[in-house]
N, CA, C and O atoms as a GROMACS GRO file, in nm:
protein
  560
    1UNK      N    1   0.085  -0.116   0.000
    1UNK     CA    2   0.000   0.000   0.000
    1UNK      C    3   0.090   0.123   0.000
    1UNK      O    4   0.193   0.126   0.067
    2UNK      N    5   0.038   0.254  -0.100
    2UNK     CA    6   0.112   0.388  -0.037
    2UNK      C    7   0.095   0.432   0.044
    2UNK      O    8   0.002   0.392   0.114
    3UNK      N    9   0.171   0.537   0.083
    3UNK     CA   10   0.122   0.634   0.181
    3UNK      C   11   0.019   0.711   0.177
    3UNK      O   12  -0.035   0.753   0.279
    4UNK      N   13  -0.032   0.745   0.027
    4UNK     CA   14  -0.180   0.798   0.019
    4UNK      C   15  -0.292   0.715   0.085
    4UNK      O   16  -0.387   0.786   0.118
    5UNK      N   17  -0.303   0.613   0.107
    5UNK     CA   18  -0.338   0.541   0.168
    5UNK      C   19  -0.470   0.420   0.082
    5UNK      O   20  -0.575   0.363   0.111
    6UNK      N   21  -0.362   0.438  -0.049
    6UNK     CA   22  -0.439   0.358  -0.189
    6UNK      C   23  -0.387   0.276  -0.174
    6UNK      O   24  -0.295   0.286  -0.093
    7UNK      N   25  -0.415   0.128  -0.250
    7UNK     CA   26  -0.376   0.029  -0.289
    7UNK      C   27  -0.273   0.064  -0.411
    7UNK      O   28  -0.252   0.178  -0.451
    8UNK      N   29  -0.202  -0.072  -0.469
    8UNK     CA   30  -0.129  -0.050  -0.581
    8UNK      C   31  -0.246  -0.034  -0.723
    8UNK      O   32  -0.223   0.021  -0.830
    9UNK      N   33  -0.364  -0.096  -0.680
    9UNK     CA   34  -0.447  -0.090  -0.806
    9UNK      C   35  -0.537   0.065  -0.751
    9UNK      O   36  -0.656   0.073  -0.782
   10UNK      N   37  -0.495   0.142  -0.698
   10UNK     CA   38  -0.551   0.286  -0.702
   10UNK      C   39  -0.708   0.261  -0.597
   10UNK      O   40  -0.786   0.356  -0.590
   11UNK      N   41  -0.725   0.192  -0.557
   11UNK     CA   42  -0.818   0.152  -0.494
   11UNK      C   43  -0.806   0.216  -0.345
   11UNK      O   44  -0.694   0.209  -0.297
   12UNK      N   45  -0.915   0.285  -0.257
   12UNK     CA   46  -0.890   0.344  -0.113
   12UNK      C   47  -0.891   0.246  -0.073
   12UNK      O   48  -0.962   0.153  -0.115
   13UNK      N   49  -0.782   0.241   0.055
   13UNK     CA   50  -0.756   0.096   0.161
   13UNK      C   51  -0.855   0.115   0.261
   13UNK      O   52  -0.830   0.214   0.330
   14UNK      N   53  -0.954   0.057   0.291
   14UNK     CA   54  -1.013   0.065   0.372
   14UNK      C   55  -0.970  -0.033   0.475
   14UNK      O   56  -0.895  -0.129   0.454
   15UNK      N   57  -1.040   0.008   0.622
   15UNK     CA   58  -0.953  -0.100   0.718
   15UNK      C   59  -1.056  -0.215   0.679
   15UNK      O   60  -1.005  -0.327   0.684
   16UNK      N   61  -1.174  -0.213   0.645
   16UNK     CA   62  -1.217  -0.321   0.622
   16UNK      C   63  -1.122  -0.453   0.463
   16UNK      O   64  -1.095  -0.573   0.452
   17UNK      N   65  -1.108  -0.326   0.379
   17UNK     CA   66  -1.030  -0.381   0.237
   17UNK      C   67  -0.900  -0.436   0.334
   17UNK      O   68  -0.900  -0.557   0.358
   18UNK      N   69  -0.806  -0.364   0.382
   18UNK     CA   70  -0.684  -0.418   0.472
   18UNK      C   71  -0.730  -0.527   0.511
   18UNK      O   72  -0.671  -0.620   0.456
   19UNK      N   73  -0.812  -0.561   0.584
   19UNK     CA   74  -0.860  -0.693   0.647
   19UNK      C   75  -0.850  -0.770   0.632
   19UNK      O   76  -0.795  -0.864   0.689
   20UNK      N   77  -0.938  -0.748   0.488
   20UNK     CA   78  -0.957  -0.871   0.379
   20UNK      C   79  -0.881  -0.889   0.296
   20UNK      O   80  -0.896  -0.986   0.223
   21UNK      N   81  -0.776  -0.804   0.279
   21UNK     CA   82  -0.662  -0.834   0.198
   21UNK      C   83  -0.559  -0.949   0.284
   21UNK      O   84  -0.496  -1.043   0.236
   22UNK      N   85  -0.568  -0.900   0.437
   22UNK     CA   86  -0.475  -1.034   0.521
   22UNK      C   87  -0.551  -1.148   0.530
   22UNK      O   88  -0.535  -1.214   0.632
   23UNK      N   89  -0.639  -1.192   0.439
   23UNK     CA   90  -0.670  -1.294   0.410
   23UNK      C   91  -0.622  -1.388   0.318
   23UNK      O   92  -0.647  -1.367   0.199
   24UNK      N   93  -0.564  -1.478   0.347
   24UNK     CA   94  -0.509  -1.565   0.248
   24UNK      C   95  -0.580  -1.583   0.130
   24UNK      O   96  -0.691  -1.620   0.170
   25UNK      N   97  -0.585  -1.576  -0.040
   25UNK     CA   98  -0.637  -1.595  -0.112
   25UNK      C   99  -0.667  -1.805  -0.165
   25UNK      O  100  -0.721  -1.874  -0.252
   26UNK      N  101  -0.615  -1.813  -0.086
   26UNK     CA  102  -0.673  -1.982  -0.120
   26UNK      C  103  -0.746  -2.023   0.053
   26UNK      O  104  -0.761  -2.130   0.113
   27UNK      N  105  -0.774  -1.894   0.084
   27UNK     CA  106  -0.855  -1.942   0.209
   27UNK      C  107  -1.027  -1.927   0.211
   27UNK      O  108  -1.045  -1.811   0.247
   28UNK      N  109  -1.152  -1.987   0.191
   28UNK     CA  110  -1.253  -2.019   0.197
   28UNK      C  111  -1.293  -1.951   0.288
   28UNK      O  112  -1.408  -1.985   0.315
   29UNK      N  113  -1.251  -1.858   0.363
   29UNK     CA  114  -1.307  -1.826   0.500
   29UNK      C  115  -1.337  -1.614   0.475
   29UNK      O  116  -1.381  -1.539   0.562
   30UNK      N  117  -1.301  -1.580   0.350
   30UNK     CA  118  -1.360  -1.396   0.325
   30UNK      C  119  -1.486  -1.399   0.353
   30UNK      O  120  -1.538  -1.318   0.430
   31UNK      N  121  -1.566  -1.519   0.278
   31UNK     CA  122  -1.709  -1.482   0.264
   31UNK      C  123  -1.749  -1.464   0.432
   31UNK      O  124  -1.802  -1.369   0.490
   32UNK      N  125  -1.703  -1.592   0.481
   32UNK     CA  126  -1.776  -1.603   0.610
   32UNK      C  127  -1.714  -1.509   0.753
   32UNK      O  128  -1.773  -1.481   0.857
   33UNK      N  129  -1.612  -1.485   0.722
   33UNK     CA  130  -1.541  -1.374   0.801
   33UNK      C  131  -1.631  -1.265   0.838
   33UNK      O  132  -1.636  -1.220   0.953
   34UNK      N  133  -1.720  -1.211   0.716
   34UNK     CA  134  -1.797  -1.094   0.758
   34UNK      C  135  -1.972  -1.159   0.821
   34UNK      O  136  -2.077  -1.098   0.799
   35UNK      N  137  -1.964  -1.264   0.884
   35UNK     CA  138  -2.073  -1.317   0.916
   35UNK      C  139  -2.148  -1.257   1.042
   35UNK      O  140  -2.067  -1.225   1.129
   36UNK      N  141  -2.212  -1.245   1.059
   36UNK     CA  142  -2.256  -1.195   1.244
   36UNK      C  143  -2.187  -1.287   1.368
   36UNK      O  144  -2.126  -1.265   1.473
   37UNK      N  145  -2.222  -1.368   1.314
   37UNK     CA  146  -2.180  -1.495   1.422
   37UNK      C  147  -1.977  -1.533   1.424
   37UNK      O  148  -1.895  -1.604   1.481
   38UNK      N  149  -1.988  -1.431   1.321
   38UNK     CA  150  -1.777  -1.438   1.299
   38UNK      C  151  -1.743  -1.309   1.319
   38UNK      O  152  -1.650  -1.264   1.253
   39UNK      N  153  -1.811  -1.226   1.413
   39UNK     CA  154  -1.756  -1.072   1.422
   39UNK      C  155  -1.629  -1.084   1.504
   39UNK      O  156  -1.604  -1.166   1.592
   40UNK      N  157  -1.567  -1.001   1.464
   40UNK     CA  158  -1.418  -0.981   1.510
   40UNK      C  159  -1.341  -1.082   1.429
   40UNK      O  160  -1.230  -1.089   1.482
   41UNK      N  161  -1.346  -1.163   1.327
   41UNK     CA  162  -1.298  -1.257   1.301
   41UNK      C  163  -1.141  -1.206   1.240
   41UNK      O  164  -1.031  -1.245   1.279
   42UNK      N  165  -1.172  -1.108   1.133
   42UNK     CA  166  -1.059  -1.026   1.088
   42UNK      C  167  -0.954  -0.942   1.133
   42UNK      O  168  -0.855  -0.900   1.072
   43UNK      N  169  -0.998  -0.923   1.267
   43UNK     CA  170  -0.922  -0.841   1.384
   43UNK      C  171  -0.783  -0.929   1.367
   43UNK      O  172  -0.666  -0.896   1.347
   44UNK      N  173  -0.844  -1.045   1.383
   44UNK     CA  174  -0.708  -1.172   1.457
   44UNK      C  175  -0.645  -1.225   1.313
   44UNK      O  176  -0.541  -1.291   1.316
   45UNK      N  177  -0.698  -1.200   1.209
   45UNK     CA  178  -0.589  -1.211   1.113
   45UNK      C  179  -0.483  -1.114   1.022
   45UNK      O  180  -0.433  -1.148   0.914
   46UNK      N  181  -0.464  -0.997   1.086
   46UNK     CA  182  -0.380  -0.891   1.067
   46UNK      C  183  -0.274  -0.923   1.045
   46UNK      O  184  -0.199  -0.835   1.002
   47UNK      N  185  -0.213  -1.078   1.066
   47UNK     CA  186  -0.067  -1.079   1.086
   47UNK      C  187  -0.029  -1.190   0.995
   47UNK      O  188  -0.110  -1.282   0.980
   48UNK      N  189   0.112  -1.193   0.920
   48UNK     CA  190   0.134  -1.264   0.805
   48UNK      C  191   0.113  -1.431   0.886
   48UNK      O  192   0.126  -1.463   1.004
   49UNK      N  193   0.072  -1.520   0.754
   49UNK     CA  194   0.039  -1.621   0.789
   49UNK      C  195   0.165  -1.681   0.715
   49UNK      O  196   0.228  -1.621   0.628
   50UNK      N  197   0.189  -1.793   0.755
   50UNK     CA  198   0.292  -1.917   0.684
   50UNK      C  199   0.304  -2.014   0.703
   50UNK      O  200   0.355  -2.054   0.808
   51UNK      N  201   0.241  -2.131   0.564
   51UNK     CA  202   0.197  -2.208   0.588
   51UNK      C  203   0.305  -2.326   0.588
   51UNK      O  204   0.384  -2.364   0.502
   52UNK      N  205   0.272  -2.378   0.744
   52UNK     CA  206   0.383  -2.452   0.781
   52UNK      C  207   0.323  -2.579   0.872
   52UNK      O  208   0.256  -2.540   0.968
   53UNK      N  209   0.334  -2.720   0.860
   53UNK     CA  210   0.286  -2.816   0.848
   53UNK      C  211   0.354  -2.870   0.951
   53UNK      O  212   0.439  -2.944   0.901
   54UNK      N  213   0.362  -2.871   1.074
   54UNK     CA  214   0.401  -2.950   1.198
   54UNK      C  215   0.363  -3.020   1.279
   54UNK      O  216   0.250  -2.972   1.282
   55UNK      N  217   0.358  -3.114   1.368
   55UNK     CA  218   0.285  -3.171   1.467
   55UNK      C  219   0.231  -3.125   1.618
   55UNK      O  220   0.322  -3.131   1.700
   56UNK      N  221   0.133  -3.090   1.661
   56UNK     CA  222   0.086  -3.031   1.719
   56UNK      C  223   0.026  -3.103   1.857
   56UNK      O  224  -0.079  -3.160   1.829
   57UNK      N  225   0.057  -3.114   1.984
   57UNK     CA  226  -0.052  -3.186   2.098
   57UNK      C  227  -0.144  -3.050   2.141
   57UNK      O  228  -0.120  -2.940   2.190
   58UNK      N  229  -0.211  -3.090   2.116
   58UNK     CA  230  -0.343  -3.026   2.200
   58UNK      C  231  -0.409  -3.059   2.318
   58UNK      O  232  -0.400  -3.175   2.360
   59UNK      N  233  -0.455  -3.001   2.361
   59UNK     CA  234  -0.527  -3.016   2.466
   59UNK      C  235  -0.636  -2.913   2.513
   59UNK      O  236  -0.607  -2.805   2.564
   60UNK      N  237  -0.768  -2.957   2.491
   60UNK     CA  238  -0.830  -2.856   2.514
   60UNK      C  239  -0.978  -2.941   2.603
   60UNK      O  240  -1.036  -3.031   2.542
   61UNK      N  241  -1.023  -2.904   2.735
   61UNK     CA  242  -1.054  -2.913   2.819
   61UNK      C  243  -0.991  -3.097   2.937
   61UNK      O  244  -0.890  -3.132   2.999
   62UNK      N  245  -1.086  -3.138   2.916
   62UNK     CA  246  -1.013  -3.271   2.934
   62UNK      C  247  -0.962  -3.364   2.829
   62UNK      O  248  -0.895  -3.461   2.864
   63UNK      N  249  -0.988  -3.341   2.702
   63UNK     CA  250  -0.945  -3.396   2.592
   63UNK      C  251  -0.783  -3.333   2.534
   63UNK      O  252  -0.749  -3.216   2.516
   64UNK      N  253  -0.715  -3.443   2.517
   64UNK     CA  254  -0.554  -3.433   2.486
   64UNK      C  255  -0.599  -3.493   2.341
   64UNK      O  256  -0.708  -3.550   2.336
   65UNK      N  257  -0.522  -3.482   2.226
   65UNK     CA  258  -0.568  -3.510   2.084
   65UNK      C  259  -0.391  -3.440   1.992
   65UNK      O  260  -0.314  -3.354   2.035
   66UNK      N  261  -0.383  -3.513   1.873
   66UNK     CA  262  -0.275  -3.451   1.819
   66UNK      C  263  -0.341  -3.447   1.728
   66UNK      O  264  -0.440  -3.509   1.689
   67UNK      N  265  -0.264  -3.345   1.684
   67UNK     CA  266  -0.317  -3.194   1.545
   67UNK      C  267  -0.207  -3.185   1.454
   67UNK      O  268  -0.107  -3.257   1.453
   68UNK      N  269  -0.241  -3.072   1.361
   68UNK     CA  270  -0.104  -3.058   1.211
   68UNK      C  271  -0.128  -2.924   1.188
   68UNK      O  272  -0.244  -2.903   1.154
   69UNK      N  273  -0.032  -2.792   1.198
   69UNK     CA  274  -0.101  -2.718   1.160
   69UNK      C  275  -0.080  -2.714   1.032
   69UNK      O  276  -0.010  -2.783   0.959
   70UNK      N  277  -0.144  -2.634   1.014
   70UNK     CA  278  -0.167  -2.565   0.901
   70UNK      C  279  -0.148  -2.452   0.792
   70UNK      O  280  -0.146  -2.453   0.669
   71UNK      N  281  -0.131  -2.327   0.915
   71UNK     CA  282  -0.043  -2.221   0.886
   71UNK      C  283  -0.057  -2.138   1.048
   71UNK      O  284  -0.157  -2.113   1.116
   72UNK      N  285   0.088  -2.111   1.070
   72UNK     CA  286   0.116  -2.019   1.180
   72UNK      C  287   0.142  -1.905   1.127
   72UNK      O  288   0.201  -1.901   1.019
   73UNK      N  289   0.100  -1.774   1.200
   73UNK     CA  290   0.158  -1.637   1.255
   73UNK      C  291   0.156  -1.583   1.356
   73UNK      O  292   0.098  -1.648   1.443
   74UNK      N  293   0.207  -1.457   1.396
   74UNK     CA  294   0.229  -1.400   1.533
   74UNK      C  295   0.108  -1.391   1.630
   74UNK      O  296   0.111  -1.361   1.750
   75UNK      N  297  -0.005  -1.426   1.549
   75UNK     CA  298  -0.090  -1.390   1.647
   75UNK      C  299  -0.174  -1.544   1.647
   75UNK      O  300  -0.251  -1.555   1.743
   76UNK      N  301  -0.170  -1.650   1.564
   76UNK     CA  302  -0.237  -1.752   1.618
   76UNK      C  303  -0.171  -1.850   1.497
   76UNK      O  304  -0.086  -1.822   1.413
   77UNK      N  305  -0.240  -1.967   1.520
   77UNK     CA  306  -0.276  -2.097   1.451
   77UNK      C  307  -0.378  -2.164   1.388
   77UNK      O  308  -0.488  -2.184   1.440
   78UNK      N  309  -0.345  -2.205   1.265
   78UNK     CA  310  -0.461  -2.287   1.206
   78UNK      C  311  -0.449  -2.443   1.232
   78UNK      O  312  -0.334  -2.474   1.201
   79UNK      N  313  -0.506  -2.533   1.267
   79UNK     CA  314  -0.497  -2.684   1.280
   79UNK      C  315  -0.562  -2.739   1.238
   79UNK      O  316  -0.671  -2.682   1.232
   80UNK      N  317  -0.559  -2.861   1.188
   80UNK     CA  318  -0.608  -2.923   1.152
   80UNK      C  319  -0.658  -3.065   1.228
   80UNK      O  320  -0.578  -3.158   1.223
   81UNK      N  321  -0.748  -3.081   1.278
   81UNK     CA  322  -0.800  -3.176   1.468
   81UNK      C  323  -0.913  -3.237   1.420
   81UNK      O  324  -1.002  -3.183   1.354
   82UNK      N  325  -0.904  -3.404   1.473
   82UNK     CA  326  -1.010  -3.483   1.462
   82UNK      C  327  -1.120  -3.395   1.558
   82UNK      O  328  -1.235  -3.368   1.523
   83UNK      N  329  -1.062  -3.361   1.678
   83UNK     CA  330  -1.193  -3.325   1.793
   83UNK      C  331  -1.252  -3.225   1.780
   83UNK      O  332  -1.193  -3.127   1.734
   84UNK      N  333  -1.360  -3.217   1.809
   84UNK     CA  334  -1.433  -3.070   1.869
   84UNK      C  335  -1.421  -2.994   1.943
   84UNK      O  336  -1.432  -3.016   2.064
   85UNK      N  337  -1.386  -2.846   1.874
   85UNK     CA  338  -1.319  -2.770   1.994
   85UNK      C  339  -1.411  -2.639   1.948
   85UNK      O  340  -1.390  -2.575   1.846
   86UNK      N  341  -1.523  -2.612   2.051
   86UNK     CA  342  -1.613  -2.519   2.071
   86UNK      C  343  -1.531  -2.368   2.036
   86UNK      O  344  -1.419  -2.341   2.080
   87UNK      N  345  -1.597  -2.297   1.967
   87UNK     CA  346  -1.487  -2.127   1.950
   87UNK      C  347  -1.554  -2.079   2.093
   87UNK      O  348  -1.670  -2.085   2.133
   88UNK      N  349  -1.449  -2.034   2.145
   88UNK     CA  350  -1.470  -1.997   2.330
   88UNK      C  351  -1.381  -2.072   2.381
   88UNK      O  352  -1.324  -2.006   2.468
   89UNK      N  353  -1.331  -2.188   2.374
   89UNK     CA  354  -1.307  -2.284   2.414
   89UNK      C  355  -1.169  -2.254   2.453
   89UNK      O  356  -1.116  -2.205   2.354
   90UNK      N  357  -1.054  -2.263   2.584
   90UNK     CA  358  -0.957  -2.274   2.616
   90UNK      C  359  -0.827  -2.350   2.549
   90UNK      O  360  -0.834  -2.468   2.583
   91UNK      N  361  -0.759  -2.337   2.500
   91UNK     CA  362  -0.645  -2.456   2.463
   91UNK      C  363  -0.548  -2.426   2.494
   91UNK      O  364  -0.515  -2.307   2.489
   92UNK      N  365  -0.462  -2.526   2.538
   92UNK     CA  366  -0.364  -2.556   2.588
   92UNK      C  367  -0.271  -2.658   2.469
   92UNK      O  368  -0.309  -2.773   2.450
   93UNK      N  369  -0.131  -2.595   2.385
   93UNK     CA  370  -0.076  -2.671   2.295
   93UNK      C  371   0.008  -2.689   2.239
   93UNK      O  372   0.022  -2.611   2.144
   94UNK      N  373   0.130  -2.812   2.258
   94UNK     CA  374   0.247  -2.776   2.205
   94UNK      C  375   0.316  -2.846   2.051
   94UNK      O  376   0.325  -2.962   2.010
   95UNK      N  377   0.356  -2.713   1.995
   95UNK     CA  378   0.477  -2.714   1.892
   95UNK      C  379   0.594  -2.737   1.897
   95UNK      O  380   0.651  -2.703   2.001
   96UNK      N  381   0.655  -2.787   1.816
   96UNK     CA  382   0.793  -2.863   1.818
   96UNK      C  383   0.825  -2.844   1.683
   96UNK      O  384   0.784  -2.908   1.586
   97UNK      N  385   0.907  -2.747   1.687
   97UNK     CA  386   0.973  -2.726   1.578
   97UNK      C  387   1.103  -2.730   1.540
   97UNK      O  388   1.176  -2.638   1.578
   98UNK      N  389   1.151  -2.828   1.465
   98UNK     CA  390   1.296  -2.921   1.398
   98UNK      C  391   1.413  -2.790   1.414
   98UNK      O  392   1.427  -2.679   1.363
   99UNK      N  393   1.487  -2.875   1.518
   99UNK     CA  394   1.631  -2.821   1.495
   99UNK      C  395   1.688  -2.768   1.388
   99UNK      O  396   1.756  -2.665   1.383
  100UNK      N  397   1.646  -2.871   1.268
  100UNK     CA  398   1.723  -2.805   1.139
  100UNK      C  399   1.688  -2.648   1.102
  100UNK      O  400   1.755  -2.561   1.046
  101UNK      N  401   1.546  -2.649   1.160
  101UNK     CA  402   1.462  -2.560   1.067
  101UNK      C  403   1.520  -2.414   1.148
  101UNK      O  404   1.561  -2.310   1.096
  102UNK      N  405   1.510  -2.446   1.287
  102UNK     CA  406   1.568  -2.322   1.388
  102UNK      C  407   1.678  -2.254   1.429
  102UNK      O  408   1.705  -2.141   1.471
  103UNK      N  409   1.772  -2.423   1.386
  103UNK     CA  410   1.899  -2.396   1.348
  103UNK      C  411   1.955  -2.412   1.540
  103UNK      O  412   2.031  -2.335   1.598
  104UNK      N  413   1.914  -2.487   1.576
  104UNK     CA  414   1.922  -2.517   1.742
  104UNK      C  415   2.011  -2.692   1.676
  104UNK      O  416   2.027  -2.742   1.565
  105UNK      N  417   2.047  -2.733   1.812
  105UNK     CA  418   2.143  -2.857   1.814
  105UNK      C  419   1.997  -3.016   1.859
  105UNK      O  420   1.976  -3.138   1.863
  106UNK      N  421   1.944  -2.881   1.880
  106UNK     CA  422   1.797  -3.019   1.933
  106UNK      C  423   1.649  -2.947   1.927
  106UNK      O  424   1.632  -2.825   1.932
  107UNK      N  425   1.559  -3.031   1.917
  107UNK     CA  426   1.413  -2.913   1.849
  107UNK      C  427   1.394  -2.823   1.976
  107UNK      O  428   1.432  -2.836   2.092
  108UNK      N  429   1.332  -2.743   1.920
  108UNK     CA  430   1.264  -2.638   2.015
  108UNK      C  431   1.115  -2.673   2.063
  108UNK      O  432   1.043  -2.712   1.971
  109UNK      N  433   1.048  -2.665   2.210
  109UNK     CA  434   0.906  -2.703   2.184
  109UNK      C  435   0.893  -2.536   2.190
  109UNK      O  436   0.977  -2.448   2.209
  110UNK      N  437   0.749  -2.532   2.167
  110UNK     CA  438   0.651  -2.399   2.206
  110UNK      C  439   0.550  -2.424   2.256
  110UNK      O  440   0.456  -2.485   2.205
  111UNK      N  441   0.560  -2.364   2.407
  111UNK     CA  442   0.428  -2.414   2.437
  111UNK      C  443   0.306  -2.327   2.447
  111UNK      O  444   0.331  -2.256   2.545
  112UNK      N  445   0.201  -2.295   2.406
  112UNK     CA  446   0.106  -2.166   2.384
  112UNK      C  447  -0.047  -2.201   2.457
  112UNK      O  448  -0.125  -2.293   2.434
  113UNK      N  449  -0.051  -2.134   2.515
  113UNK     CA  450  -0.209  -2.110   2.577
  113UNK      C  451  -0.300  -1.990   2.472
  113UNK      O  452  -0.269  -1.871   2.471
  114UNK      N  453  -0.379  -2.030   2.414
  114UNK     CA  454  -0.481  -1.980   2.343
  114UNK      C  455  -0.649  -1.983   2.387
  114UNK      O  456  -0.692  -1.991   2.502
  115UNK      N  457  -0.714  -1.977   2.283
  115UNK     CA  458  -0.862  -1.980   2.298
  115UNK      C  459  -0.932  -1.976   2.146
  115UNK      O  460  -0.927  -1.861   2.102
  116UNK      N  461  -0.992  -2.066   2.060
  116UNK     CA  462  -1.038  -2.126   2.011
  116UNK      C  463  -1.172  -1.989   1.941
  116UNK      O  464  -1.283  -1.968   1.991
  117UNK      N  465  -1.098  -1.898   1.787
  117UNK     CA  466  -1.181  -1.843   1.746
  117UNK      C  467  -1.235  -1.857   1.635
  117UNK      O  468  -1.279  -1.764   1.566
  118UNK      N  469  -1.238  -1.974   1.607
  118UNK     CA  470  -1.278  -2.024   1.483
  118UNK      C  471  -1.292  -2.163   1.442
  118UNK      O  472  -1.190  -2.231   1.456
  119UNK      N  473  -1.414  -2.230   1.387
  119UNK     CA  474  -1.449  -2.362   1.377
  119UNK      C  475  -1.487  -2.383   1.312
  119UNK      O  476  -1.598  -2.332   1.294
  120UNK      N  477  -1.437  -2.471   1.218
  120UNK     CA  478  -1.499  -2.524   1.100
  120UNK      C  479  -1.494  -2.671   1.049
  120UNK      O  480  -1.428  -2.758   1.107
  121UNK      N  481  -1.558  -2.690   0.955
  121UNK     CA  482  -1.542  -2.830   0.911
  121UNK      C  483  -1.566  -2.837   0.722
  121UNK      O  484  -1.677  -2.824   0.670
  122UNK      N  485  -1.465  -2.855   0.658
  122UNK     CA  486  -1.478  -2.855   0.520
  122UNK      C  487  -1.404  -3.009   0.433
  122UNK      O  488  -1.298  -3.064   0.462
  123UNK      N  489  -1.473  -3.036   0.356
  123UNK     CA  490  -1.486  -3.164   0.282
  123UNK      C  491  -1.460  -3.274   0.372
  123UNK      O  492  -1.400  -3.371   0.326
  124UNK      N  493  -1.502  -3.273   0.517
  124UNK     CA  494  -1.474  -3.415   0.610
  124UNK      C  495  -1.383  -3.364   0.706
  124UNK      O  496  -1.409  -3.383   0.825
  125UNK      N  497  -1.257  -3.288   0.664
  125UNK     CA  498  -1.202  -3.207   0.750
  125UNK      C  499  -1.229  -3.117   0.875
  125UNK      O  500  -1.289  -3.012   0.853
  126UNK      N  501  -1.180  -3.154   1.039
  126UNK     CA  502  -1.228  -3.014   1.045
  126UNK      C  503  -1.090  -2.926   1.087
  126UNK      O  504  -0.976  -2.972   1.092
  127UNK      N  505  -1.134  -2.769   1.120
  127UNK     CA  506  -1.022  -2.726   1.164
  127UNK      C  507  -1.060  -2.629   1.230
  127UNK      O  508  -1.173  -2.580   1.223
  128UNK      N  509  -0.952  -2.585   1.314
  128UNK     CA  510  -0.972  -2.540   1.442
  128UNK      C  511  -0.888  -2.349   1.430
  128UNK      O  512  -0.765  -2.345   1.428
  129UNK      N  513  -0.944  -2.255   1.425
  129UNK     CA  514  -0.775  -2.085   1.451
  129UNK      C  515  -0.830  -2.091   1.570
  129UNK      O  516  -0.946  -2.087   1.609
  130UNK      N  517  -0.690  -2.103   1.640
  130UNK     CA  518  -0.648  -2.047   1.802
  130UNK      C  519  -0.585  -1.935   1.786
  130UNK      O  520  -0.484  -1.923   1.716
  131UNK      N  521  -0.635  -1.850   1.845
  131UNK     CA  522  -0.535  -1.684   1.912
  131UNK      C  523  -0.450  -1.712   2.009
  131UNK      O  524  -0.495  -1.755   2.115
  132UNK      N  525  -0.304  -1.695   1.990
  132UNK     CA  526  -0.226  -1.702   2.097
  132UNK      C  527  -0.204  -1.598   2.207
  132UNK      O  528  -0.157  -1.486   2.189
  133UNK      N  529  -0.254  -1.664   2.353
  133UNK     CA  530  -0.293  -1.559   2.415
  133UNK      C  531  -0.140  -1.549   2.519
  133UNK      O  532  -0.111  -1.443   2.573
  134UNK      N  533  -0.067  -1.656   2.533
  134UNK     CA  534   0.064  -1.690   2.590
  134UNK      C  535   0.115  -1.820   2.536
  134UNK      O  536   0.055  -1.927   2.521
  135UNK      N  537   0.298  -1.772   2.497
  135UNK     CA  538   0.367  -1.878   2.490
  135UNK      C  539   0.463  -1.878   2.522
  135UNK      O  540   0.526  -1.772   2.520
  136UNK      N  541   0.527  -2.003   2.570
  136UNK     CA  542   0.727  -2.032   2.623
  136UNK      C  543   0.796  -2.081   2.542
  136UNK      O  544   0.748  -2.183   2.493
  137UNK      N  545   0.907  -2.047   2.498
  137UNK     CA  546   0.992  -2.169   2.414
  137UNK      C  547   1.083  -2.261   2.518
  137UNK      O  548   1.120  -2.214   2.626
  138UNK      N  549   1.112  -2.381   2.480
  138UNK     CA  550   1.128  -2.452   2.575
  138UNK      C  551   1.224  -2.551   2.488
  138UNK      O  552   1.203  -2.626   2.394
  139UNK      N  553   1.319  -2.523   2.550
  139UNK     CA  554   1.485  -2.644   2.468
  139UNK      C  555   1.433  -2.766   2.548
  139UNK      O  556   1.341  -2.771   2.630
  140UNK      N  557   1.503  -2.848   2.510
  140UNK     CA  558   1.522  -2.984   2.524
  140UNK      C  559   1.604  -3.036   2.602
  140UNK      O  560   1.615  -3.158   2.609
   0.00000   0.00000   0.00000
């Protein structure tokens, strides 16, 4: 965007257009983003996403379950989870991400406390965006 506060196609940025521009374009979720029942949904995706495919434990109330995400950024996670995890819902969940990738002598975990703002289920799939509300990194 310029500083006029246009797009490159001359278009005014609106914070709503911004919004929806930090929406991934192979993501299914613009239409429903502006839903009643998905307000605030766009707030929590302001921040670059990257889609990165790791193994995930979850845990969210008394149910422990392993996950994949999907795509991480600074402000949350997408997963991909057999279970049902209510949007409201508390989670508790750790990442482990490869030495090679971090450039550490042994993986790194992450461990993140979130809360569950988004739920869906598409072609059999379902999946879960957590907002990261706290996390530790944690050597080995």
């Amino acid at each position: 965007m310029s500083i006029s506060g246009r797009t490159a196609f001359g278009a005014i940025a609106t914070p709503e257009r911004r919004a929806a521009s930090a929406v991934s374009d192979t993501s299914k979720d613009v239409k429903t983003a502006n839903k009643p029942d998905r307000k605030h949904y766009t707030d929590v995706q302001s921040a670059a996403r990257f889609p990165v495919k790791l193994p995930v434990a979850v845990k969210s109330g008394a149910e422990v379950c392993s996950a994949e995400t999907q795509n991480i950024s600074a402000n949350g996670v997408l997963f991909e989870v057999d279970a049902d995890m209510p949007v409201g819902s508390p989670v508790d969940f750790t990442i482990s991400l490869p030495a090679d990738v971090v450039g550490a002598q042994e993986d790194v975990r992450v461990d993140c406390r979130g809360r569950v703002v988004r739920s869906f289920e598409d072609g059999g799939r379902r999946g879960v965006g957590v907002v990261i509300d706290e996390y530790r990194f944690e050597r080995r």
